[in-house]
C-alpha positions as CSV (number, residue, x, y, z in Angstrom):
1,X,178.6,127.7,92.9
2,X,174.7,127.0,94.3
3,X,173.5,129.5,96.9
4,X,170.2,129.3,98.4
5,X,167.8,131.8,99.6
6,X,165.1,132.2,101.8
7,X,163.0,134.9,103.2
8,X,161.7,134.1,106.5
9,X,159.1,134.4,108.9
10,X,156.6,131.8,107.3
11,X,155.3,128.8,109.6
12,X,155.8,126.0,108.1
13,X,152.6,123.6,107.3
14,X,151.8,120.6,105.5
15,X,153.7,117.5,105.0
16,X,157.4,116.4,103.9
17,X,158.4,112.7,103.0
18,X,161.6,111.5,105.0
19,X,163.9,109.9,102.2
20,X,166.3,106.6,103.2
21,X,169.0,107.6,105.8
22,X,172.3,108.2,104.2
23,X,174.2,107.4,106.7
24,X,172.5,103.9,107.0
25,X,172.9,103.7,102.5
26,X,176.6,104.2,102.6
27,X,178.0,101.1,104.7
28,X,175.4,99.1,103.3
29,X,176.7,100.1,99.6
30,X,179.9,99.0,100.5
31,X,178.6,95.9,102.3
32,X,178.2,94.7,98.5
33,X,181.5,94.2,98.5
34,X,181.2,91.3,100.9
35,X,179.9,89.0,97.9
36,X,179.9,87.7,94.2
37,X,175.8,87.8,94.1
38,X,173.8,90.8,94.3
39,X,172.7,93.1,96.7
40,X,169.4,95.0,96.3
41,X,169.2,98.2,98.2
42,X,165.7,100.1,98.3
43,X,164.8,103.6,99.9
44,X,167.8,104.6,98.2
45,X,168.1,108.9,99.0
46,X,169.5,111.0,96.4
47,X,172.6,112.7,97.5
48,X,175.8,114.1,96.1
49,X,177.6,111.4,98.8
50,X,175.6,108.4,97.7
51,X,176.7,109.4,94.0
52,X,180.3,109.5,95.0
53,X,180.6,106.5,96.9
54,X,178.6,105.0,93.4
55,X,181.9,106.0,91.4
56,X,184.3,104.8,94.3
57,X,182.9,101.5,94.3
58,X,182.2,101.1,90.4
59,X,186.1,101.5,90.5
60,X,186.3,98.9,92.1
61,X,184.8,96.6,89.1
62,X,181.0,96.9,90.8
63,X,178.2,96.8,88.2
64,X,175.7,99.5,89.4
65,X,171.8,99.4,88.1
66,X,169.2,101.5,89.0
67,X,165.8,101.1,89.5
68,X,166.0,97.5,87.7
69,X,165.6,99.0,84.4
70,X,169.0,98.3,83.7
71,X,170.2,102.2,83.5
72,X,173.7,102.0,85.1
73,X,173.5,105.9,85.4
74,X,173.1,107.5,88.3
75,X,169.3,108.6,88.7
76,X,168.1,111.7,90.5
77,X,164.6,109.8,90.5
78,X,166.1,105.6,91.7
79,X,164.6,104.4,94.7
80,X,166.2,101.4,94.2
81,X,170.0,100.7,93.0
82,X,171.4,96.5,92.5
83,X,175.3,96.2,93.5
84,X,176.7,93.6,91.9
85,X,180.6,92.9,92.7
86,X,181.4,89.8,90.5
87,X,185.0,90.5,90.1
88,X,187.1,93.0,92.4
89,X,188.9,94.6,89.6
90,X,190.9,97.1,91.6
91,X,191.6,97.1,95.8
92,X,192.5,100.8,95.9
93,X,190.4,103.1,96.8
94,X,192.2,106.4,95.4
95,X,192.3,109.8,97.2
96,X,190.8,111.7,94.6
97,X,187.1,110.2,95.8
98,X,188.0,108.9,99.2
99,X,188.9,112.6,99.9
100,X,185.3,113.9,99.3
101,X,183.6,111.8,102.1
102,X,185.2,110.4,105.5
103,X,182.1,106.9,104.8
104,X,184.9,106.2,102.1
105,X,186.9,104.2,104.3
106,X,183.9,101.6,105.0
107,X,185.3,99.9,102.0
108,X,188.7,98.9,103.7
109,X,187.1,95.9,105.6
110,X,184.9,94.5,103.1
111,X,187.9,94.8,100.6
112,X,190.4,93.3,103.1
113,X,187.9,90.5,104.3
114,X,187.1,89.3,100.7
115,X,190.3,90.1,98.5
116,X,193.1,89.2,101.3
117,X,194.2,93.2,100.4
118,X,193.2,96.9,100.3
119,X,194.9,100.4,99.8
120,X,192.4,102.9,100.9
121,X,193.2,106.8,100.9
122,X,193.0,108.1,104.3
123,X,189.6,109.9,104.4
124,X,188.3,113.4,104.0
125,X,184.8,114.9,104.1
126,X,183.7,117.6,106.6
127,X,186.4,119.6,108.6
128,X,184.4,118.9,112.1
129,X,187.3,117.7,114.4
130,X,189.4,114.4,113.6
131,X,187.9,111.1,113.3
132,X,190.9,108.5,113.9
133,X,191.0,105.9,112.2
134,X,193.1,103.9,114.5
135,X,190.2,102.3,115.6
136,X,189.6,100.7,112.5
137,X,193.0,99.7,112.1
138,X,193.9,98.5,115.5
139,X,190.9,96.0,115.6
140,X,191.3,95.0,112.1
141,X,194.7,94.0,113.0
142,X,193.5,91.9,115.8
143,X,192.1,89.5,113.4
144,X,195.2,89.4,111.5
145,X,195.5,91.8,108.9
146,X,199.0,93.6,108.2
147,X,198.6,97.4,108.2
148,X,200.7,100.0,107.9
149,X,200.3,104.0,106.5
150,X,202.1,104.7,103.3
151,X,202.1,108.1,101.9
152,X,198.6,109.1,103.2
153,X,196.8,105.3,102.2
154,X,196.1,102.6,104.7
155,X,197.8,99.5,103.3
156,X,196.6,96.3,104.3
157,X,197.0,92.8,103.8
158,X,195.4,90.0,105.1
159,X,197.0,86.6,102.7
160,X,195.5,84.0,104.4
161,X,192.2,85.7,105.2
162,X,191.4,86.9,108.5
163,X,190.3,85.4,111.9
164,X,188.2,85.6,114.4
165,X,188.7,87.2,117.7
166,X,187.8,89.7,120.6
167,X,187.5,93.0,120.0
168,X,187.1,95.2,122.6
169,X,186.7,99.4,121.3
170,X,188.5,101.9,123.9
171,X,185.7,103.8,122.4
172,X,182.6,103.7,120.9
173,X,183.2,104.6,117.1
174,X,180.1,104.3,114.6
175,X,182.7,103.9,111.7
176,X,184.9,101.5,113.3
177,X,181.8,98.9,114.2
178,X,180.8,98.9,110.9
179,X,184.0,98.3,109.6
180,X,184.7,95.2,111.5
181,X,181.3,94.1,111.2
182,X,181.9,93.8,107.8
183,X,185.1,92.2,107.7
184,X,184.2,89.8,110.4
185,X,181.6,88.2,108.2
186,X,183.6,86.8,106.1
187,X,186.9,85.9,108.9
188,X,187.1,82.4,110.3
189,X,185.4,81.5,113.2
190,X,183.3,83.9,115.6
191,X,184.0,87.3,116.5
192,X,183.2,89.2,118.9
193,X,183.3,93.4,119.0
194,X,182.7,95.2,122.9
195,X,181.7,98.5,123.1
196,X,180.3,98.5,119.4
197,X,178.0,101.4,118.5
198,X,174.1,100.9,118.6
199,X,172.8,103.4,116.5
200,X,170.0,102.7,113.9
201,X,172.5,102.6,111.1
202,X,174.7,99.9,112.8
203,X,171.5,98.1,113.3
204,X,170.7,98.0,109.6
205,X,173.8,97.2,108.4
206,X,173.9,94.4,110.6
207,X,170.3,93.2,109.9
208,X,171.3,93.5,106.2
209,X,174.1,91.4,106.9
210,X,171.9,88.0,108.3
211,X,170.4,88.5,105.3
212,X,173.2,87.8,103.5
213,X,173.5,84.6,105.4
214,X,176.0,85.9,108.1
215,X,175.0,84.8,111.8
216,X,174.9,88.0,114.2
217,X,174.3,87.9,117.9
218,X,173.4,90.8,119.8
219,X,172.1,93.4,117.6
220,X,171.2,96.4,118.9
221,X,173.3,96.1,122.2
222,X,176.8,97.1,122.5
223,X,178.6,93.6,122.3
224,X,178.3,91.9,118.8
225,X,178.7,88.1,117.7
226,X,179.8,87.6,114.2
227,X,180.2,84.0,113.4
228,X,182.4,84.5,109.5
229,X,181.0,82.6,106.7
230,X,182.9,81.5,103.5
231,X,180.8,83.1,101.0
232,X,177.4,85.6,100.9
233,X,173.7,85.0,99.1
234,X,172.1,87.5,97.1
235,X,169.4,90.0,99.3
236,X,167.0,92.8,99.2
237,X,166.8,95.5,101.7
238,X,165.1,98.8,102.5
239,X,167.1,101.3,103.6
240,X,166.2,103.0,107.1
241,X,163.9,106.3,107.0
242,X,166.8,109.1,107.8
243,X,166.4,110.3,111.9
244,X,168.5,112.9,110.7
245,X,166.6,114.3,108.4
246,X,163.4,114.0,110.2
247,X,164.8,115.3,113.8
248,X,166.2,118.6,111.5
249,X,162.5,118.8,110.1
250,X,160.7,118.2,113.3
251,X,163.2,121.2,114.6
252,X,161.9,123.4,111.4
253,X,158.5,122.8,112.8
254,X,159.8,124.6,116.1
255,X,161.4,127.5,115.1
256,X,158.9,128.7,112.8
257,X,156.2,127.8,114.9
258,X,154.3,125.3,112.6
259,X,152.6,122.4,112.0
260,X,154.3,119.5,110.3
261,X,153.7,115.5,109.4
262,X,156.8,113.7,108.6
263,X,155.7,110.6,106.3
264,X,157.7,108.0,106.8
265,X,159.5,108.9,109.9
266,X,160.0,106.5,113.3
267,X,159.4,108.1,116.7
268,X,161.6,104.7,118.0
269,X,164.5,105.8,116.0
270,X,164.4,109.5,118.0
271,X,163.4,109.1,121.8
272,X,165.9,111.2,123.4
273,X,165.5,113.9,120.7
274,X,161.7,114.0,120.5
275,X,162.2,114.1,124.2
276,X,164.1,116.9,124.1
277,X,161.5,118.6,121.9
278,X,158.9,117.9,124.2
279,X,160.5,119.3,127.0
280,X,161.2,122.1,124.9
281,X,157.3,122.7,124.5
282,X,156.7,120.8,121.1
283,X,154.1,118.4,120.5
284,X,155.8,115.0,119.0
285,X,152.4,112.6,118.2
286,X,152.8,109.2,115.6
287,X,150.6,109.3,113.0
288,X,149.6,106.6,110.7
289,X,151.8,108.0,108.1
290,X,155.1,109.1,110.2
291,X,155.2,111.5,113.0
292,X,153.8,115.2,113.5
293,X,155.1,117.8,115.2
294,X,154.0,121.6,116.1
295,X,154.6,124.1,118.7
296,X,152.0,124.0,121.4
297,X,152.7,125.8,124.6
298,X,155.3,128.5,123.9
299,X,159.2,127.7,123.2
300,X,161.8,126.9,126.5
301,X,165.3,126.6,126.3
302,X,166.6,123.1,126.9
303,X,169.8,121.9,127.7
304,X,171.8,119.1,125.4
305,X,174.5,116.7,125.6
306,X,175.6,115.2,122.5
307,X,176.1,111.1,123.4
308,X,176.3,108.0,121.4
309,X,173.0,106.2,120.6
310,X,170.6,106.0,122.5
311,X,171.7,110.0,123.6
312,X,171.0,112.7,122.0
313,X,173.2,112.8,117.8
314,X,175.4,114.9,117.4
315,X,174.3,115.1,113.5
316,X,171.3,117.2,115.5
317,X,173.6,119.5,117.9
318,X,174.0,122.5,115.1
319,X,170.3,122.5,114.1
320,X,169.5,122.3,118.1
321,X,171.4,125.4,118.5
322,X,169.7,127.3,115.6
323,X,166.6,126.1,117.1
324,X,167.3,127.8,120.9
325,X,168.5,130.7,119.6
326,X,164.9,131.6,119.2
327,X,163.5,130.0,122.4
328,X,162.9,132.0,125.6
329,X,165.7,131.9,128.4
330,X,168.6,130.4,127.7
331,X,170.1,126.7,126.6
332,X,173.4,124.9,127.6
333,X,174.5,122.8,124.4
334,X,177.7,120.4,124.7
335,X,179.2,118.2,122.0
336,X,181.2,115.0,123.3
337,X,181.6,113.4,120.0
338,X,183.9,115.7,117.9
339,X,186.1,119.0,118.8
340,X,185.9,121.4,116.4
341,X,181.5,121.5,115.8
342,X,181.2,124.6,116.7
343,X,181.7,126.5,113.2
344,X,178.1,127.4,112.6
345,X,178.1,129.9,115.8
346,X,179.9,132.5,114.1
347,X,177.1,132.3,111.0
348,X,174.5,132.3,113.7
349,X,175.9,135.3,115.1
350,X,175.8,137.2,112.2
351,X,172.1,136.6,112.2
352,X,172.3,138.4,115.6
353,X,172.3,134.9,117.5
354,X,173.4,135.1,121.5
355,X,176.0,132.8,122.0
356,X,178.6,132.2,124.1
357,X,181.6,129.2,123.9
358,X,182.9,127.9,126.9
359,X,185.1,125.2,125.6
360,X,182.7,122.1,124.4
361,X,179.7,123.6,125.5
362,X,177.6,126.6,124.1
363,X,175.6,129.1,126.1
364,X,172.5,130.1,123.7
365,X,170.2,132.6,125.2
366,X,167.6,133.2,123.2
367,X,166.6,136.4,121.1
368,X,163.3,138.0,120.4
369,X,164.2,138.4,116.5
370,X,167.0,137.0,114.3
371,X,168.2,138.9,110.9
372,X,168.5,137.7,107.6
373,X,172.2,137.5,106.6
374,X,174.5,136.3,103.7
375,X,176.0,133.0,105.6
376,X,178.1,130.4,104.8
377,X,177.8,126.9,105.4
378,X,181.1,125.0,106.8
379,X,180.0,121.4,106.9
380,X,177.1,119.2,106.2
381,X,175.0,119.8,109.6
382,X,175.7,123.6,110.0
383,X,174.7,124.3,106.7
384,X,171.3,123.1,107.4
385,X,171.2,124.8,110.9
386,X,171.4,127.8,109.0
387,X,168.5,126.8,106.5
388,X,166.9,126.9,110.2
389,X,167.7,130.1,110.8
390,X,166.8,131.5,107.6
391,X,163.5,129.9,108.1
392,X,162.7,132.1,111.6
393,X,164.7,135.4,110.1
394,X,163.0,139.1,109.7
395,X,164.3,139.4,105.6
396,X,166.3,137.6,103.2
397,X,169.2,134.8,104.1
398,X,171.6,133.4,101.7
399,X,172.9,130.6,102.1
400,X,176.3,130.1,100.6
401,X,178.8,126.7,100.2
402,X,175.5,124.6,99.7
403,X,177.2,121.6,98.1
404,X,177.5,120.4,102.2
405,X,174.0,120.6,102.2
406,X,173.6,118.6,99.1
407,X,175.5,115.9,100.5
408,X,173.2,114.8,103.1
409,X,169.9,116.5,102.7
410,X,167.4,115.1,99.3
411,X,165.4,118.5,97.5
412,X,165.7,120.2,100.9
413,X,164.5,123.5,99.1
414,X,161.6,121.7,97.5
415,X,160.3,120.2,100.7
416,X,160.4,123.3,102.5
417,X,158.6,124.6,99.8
418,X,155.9,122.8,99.3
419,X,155.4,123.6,103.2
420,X,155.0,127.1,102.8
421,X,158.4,128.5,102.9
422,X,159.9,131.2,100.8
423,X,163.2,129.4,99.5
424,X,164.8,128.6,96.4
425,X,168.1,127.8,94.9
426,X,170.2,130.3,92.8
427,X,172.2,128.4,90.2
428,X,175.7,130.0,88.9
């Protein structure tokens, strides 16, 4: 199994390209499923999850090309991947893959909508607290499907298609919106979802969508207007630049107290975080390339809430903690999203991190110097907070479990790299 190490206490200088966000790719993979004609997705980013939902949905009878060459193999180098769904061969979407990444489930609208069926493995991915998906299921029954749970798949059936109707969430659920947003392009009639998530993902997948020919009110806000259609055209679209990635990068700048230009990177798609940074004594400038950020009046602890968009992600609370554990005084960091986020404070601690959990909040207070420690990554985010802390850590870090990090972050040692940091993989 992949470690990585590094060997801190480098600043970090130069420049790293922000690839296509992955949590905008994956929905608008599965979107593909909507249609007979092909969907062209570009700023594709090269994960281990985009690879996996490739062999989920080629399962399901959709031919995959890369790149237009015609190479149906996935490519460490495609920027560009044509889904073609023809012919739905198969409507079950087996535990075996769906178990490997919780964005599996994203096919169980677009299956339902178009095939008037689906049997969809209930999801896995990383242990960070549950992610219901009764949301899903309760408003997909509202436009008439038939659900019920049969030994661990969601079986539903929808014979004569489904309708339009309100939707109202009890709560705001990025999964969920996407979901019905999906399905409701192909249902009868309009549809409307309340309380739908805004964040930049929902907003590409639904500006993906009215490219497909569906008719979408209100995008960006948090009440939706789908208005179904009977069938979808062929379309091209670029993928989103990953806020993820860059808010973890512009964080990297922080902690190691260095200079960075992220290329390719939107300030709009980050307000409350560069925000954040800024009060945290960070310089957040656009460029005409992306963004740059560096360290320009000392480093101040700065309290976080984790919110829905437009608030603070909680995709960014584990690499905000790494961050303040370095910063002077001391930080208050609360997740609302999901329970159990907390596993990377152990790791940090090990590193010789102050922190203290009170329930869903964390009281970091910074320290003068953190160690270099053999560490193990638990889920996607926390194993790059601790790339973070390796970064800003007297001696050698290794990183171990890195497969999480591999599922979300593109050549994350060779952009660091290339920046000046002392960090390479270790192959098994």
């Amino acid at each position: 199994m992949d470690r990585i190490r590094i060997v801190g206490g480098r600043p970090l200088k130069g420049r790293i390209p922000i690839s296509g966000a992955k949590n905008a790719a994956l929905p608008l993979m599965t979107a593909a499923l909507l249609t007979d004609q092909p969907l062209t997705l570009t700023n594709l980013p090269h994960l281990r999850d985009i690879q996996t939902l490739c062999q989920l949905l080629a399962q399901h009878g959709v031919d995959i090309q890369f790149d237009g060459t015609g190479n149906s193999a996935f490519s460490t180098q495609a920027r560009r991947i044509v889904l073609t769904a023809k012919d739905i061969t198969n409507t079950t979407a087996p535990y075996d893959l769906v178990r490997k990444m919780r964005a599996s489930v994203l096919v169980l609208g677009p299956l339902l909508a178009r095939c008037g069926e689906a049997r969809v493995s209930l999801p896995g991915g990383c242990a960070i607290g549950t992610r219901p998906v009764d949301l899903h299921i309760g408003a997909l029954e509202q436009l008439g499907a038939h659900i019920a749970i049969d030994g661990g798949y969601i079986v539903a059936s929808a014979p004569g298609g489904l309708t339009g109707d309100r939707v109202v969430f009890p709560k705001v659920s990025v999964g969920a919106t996407e979901n019905l947003l999906m399905a409701a392009s192909l249902a009868k009639g309009e549809t409307v979802l309340v309380n739908a998530a805004r964040e930049p993902e929902v907003v590409d997948l639904a500006n993906c969508l009215v490219a497909l020919g569906v008719e979408i009110a209100g995008i960006g806000t948090d009440t939706l207007t789908i208005q179904g259609r009977q069938s979808l055209r062929a379309t091209e679209h670029e993928i989103v630049p990953d806020r993820i990635e860059t808010g973890t990068y512009a964080m990297a700048a922080g902690i190691t107290d260095g200079d960075l230009e992220l290329v390719g990177a939107r300030s709009d798609l980050l307000e409350s975080v560069f925000k954040t940074l800024r009060r945290a004594g960070l310089e957040v400038a656009d460029t005409a390339q992306g963004v740059r950020v560096r360290r320009i009046n000392g480093f101040h602890g700065t309290d976080v809430m984790t919110e829905p968009f437009p608030g603070f992600p909680t995709d960014l609370q584990a690499q905000m903690m790494a961050v303040m554990t370095r910063a002077s005084g001391a930080a208050m960091i609360t997740e609302t999203i999901f329970e159990n986020r907390f596993m990377h404070v152990p790791e940090l601690m090990r590193m010789g991190a102050d922190i203290t959990i009170h329930g869903a909040s964390a009281l970091v207070r910074g320290v003068p110097t953190l160690t270099g420690a053999p560490v193990m990554a638990t889920d996607l985010r926390a194993s790059v907070s601790l790339v973070l802390a390796g970064l800003a850590a007297e001696g050698e870090t290794l990183l171990n479990r890195v497969y999480h990090l591999d599922r979300g972050y593109e050549r994350v040692e060779e952009k660091l790299a290339a920046c000046g940091a002392e960090i390479e993989r270790l192959r098994d």
